[in-house]
C-alpha positions as a Markdown table, in Angstrom:
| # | Residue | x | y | z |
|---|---|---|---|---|
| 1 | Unk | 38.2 | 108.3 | 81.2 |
| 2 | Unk | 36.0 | 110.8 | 79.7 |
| 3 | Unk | 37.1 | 114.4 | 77.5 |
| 4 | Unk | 37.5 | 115.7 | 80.7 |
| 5 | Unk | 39.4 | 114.1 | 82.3 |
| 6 | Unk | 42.1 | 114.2 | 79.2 |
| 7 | Unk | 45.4 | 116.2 | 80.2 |
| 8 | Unk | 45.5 | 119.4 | 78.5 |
| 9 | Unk | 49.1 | 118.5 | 78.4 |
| 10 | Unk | 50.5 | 115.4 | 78.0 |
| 11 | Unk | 54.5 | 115.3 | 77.7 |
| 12 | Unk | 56.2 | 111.7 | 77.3 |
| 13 | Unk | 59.9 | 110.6 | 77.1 |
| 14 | Unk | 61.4 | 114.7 | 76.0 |
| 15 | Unk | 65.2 | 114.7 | 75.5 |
| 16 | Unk | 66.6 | 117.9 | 74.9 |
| 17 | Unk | 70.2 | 118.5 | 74.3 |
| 18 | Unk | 72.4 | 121.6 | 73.3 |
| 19 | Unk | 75.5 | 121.6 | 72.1 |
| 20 | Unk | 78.0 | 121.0 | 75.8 |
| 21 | Unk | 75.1 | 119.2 | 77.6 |
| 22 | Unk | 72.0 | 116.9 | 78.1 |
| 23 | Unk | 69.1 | 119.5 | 79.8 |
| 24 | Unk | 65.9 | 117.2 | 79.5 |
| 25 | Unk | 66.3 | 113.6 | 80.1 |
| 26 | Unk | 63.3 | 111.7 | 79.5 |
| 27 | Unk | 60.8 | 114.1 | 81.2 |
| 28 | Unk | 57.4 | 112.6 | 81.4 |
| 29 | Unk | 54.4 | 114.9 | 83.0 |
| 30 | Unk | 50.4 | 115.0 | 82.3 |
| 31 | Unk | 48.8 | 118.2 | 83.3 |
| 32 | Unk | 45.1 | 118.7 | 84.1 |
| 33 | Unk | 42.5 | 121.2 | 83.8 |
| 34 | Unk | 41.8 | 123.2 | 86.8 |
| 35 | Unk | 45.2 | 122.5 | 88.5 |
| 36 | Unk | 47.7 | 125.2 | 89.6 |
| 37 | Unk | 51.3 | 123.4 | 89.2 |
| 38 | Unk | 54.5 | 124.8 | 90.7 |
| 39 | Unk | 57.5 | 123.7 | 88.4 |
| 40 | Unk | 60.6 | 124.0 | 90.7 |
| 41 | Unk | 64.4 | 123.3 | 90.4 |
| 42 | Unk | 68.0 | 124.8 | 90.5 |
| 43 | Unk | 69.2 | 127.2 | 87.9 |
| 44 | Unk | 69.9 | 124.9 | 85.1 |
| 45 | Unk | 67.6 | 121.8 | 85.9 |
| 46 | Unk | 65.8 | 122.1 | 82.8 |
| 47 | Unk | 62.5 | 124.2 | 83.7 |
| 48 | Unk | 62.9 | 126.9 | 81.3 |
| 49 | Unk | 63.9 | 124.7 | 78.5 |
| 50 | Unk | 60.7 | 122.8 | 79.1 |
| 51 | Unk | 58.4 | 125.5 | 78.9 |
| 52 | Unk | 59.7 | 127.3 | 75.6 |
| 53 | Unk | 59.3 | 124.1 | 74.0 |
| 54 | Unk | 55.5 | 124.0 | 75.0 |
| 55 | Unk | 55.5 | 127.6 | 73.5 |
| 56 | Unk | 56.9 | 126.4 | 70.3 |
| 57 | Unk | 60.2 | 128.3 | 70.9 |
| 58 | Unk | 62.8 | 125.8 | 71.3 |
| 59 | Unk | 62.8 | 122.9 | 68.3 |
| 60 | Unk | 65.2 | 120.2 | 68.6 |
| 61 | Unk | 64.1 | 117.5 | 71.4 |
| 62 | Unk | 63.3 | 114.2 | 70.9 |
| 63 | Unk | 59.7 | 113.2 | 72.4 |
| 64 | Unk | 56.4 | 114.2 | 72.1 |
| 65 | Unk | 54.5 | 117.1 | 73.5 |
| 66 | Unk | 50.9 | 117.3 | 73.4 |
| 67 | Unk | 48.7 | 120.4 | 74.2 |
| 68 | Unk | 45.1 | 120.1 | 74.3 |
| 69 | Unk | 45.8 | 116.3 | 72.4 |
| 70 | Unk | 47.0 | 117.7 | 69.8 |
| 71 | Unk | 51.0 | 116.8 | 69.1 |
| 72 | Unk | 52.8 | 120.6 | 68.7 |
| 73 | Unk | 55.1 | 119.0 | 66.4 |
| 74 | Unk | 52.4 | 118.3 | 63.7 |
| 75 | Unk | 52.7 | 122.0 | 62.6 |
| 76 | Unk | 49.0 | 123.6 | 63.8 |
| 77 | Unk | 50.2 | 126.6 | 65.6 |
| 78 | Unk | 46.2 | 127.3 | 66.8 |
| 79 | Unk | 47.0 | 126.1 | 70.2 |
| 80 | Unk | 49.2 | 128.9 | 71.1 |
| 81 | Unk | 45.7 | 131.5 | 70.7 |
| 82 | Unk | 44.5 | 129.4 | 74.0 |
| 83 | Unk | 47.8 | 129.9 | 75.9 |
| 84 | Unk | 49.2 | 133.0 | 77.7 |
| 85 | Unk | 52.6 | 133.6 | 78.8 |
| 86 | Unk | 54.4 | 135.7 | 81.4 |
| 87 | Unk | 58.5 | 135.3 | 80.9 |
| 88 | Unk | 60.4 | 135.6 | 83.5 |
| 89 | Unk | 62.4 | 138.7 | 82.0 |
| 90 | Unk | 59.8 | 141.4 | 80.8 |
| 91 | Unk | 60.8 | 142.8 | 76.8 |
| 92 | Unk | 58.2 | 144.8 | 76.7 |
| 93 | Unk | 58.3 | 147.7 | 73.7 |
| 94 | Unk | 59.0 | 151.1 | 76.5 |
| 95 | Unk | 58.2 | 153.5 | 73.4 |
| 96 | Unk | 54.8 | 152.6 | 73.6 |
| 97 | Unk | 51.7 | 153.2 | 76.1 |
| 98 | Unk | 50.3 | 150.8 | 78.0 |
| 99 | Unk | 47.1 | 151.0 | 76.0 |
| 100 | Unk | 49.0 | 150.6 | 72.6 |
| 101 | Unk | 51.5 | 147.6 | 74.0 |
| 102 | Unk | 48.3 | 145.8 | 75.3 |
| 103 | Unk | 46.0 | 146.4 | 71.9 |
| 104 | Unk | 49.1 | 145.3 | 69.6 |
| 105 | Unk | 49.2 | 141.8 | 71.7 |
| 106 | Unk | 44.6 | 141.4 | 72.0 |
| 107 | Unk | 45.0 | 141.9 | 68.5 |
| 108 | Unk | 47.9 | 139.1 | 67.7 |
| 109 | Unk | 45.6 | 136.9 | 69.1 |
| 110 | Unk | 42.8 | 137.3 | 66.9 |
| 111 | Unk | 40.9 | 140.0 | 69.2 |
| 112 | Unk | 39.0 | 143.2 | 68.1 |
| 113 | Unk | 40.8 | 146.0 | 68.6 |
| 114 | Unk | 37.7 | 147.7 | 70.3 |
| 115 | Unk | 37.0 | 144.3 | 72.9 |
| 116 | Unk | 41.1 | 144.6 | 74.3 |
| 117 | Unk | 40.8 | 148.8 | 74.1 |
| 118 | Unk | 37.6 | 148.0 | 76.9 |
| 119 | Unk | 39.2 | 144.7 | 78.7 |
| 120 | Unk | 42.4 | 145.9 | 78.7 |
| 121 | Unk | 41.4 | 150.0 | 80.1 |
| 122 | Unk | 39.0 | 147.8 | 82.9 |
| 123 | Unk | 42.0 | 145.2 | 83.9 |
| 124 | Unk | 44.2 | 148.7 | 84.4 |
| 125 | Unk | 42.3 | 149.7 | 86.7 |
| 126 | Unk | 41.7 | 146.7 | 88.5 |
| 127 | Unk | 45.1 | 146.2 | 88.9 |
| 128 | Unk | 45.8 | 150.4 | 89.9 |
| 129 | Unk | 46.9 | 151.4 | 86.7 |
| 130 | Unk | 43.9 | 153.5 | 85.2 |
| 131 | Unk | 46.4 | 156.6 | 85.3 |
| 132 | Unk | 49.3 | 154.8 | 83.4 |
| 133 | Unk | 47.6 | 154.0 | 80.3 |
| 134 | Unk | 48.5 | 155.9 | 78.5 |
| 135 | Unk | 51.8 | 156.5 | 79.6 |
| 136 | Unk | 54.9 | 155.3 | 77.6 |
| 137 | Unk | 56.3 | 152.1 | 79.1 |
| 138 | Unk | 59.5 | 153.2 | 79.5 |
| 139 | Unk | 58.4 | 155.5 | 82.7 |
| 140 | Unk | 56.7 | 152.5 | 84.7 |
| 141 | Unk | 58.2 | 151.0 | 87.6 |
| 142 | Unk | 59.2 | 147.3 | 87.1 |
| 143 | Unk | 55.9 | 146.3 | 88.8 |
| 144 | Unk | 53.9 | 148.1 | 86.9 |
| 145 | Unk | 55.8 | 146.8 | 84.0 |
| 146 | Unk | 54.8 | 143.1 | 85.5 |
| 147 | Unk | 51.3 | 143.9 | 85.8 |
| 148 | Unk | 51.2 | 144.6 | 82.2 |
| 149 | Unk | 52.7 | 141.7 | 81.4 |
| 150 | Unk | 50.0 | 140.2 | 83.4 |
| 151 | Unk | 47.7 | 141.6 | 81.8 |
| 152 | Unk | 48.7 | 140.6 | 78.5 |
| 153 | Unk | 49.2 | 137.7 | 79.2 |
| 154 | Unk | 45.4 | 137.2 | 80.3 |
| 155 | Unk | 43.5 | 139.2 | 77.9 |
| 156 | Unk | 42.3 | 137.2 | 75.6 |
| 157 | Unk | 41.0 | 134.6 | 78.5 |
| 158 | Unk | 43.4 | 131.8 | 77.6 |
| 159 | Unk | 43.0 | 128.1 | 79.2 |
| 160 | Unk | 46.6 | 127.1 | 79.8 |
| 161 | Unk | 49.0 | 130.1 | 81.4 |
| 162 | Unk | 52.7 | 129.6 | 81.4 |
| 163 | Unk | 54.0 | 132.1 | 83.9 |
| 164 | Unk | 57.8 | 132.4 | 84.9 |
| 165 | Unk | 58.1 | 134.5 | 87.8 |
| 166 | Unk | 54.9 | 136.7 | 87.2 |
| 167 | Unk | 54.7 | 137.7 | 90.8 |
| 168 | Unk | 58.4 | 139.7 | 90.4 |
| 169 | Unk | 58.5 | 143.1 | 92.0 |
| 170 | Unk | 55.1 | 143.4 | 92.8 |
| 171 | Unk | 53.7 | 145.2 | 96.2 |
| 172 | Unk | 52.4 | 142.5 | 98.8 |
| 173 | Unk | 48.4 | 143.6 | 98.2 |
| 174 | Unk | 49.0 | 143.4 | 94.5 |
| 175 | Unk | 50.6 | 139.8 | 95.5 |
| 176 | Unk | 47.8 | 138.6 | 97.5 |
| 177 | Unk | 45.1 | 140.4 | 94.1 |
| 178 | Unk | 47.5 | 137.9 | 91.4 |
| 179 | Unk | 47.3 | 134.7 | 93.9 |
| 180 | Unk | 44.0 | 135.2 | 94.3 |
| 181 | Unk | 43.2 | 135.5 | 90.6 |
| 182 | Unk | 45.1 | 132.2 | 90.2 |
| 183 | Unk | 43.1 | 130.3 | 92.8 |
| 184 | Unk | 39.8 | 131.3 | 90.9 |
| 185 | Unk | 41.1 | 131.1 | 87.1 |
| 186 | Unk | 42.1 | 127.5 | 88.5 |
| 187 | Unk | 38.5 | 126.9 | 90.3 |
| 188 | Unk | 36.8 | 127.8 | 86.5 |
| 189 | Unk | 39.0 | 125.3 | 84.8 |
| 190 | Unk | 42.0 | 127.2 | 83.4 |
| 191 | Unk | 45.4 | 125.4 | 84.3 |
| 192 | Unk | 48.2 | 127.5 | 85.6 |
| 193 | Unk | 52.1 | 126.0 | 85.3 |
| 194 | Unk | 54.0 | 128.2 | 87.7 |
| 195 | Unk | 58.0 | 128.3 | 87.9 |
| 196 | Unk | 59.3 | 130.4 | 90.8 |
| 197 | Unk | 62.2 | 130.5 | 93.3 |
| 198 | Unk | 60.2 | 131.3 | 95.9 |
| 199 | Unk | 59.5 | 128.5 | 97.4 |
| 200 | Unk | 57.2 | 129.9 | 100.0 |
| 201 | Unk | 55.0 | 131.5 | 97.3 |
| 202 | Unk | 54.8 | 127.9 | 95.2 |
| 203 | Unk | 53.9 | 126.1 | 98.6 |
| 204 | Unk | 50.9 | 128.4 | 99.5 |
| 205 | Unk | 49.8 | 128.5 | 95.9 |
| 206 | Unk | 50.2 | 125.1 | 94.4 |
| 207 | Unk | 48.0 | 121.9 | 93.7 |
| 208 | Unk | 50.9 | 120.1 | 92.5 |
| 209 | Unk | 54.4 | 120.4 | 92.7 |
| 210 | Unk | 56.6 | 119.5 | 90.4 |
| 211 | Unk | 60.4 | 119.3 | 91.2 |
| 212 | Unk | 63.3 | 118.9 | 88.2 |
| 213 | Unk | 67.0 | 118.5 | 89.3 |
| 214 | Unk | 69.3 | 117.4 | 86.6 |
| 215 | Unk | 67.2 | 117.5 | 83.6 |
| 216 | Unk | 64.8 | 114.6 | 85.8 |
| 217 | Unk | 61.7 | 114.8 | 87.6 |
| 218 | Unk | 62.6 | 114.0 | 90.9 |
| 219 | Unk | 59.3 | 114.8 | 93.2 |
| 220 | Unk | 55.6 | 115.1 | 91.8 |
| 221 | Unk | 52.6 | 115.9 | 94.1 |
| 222 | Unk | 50.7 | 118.3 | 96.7 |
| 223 | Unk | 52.7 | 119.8 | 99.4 |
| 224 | Unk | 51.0 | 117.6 | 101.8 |
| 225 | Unk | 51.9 | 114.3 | 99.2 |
| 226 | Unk | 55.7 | 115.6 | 99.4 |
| 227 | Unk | 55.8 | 116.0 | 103.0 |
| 228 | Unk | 54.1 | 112.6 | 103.5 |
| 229 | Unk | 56.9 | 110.8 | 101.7 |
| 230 | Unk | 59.2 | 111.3 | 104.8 |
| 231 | Unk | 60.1 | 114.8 | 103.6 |
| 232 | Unk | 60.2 | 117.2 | 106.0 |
| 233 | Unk | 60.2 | 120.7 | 106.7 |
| 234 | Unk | 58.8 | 123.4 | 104.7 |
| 235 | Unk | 59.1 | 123.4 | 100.8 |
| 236 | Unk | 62.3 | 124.8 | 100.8 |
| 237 | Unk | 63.5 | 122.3 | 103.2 |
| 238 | Unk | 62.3 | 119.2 | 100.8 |
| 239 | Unk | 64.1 | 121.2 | 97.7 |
| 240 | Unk | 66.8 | 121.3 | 99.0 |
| 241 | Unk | 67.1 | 118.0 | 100.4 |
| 242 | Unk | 66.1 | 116.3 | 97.2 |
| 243 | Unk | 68.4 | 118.6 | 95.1 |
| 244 | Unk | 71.2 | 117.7 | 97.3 |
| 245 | Unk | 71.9 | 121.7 | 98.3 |
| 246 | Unk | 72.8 | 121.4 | 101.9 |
| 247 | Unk | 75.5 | 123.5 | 102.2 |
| 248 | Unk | 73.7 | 126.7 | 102.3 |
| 249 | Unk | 74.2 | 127.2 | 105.8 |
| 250 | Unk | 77.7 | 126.9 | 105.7 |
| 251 | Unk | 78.1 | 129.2 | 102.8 |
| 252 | Unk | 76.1 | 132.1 | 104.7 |
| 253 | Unk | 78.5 | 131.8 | 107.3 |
| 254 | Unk | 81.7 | 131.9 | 105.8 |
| 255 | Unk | 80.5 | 135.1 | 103.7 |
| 256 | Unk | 79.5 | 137.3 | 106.7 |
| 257 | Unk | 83.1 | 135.8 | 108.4 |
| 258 | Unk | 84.8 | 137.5 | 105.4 |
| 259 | Unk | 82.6 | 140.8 | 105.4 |
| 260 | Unk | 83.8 | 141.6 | 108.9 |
| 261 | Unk | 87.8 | 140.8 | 108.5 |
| 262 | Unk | 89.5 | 142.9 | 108.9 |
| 263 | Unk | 91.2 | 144.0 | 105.5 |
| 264 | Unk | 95.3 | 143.3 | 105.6 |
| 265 | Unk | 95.4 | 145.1 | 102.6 |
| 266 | Unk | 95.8 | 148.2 | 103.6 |
């Protein structure tokens, strides 16, 4: 197998546990260059837990984790200039602009003020925000507060992008402007590793799905691979099928039964 064909990451046997409970339990993945993967699963299955410790946030699991073949545990934090990250909740600093939020992160990763002042003003506008840079944060709409989180998270061109919901309260042509600048960050060789709960969204937009229940990978491969192993349906279908939620149906029902009673407590 040639240097290309090496996994940018590579994670084998991770064990994470806090305190009350086992999250990770032997999670073993290799990710490629070029491919766009959608990391599903319940609230609680594990998927946020496995990307901070890619990030370098969480410490504490047993395993190993390597990005770009280098282990993360040797101590080398120089990986994390080649990785971008959109959380799922946006703490961005409000009392800044735009233009000074977006310069203070270019620069944390090693970039000259004056390169992110012209990538950063040019990806504004791109993205309909030319009038808001300099506006304080604090006044943006949470979409607008997502695109700069975009945005940030892209500046310095990085080759692995950890993204946690990045398409959250966006318009639909501003959706279809973000897929589309996955697909072709993808098509130059830039991984993406997706988490969303919208299952629709993952389906259209993944090469690779990749589905944790219980700490455990439980599915791994396209759409069409998933639907091929006897699951059917759409995505959402096959999630909930393998994560055993079934019961959805009946829940919906019973809700709207106890909207329309009438009270008795009167």
């Amino acid at each position: 197998m040639g240097l290309a064909d090496d996994p940018v990451i590579a994670i084998s046997g991770l064990w994470m546990n806090y305190t009350d409970r086992m999250v990770l339990k032997g999670i073993d993945l290799k990710v490629y260059r070029g491919q766009i993967i959608g990391y599903i699963g319940p609230n609680g299955a594990g998927k946020s837990t496995t990307v901070k410790i890619m990030l370098g946030l969480v410490e504490g699991y047993n395993g190993k984790v390597e990005i770009f073949g280098r282990d993360i545990a040797d101590g080398d934090v120089s990986y994390k200039k080649r990785i971008g990250y959109v959380p799922e909740v946006a703490e961005l600093y409000d009392s800044l602009t735009a233009r000074e939020y977006l310069t203070f992160v270019g620069e944390l990763y090693g970039m000259k003020r004056s390169d992110v002042d012209y990538k950063a003003g040019k990806l504004m506008a791109l993205l309909g925000l030319e009038k808001a840079y300099d506006s304080r944060i604090a006044t943006f709409s949470k979409g607008m507060k997502q695109k700069v989180l975009l945005i940030s998270s892209m500046l310095h061109d990085p080759d692995i992008l950890f993204l946690d919901e990045p398409l959250s309260g966006l318009d639909a042509n501003s959706v279809m402007v973000v897929k589309e600048i996955f697909a072709s960050l993808a098509a130059r060789g830039k991984t993406i590793f997706y988490s969303s709960h919208i299952m629709d969204v993952v389906e259209k937009i993944s090469s690779r799905i990749v589905l944790i229940d219980g700490g455990d990978i439980v599915a791994d491969g396209s759409f069409a691979e998933l639907q091929e192993k006897g699951r059917e349906g759409s995505l959402e279908d096959i999630f909930n099928q393998l994560t055993g939620f079934d019961k959805y149906r009946d829940i919906a029902g019973e809700f709207v039964a106890v909207m329309q009673e009438v009270s008795s407590h009167d």
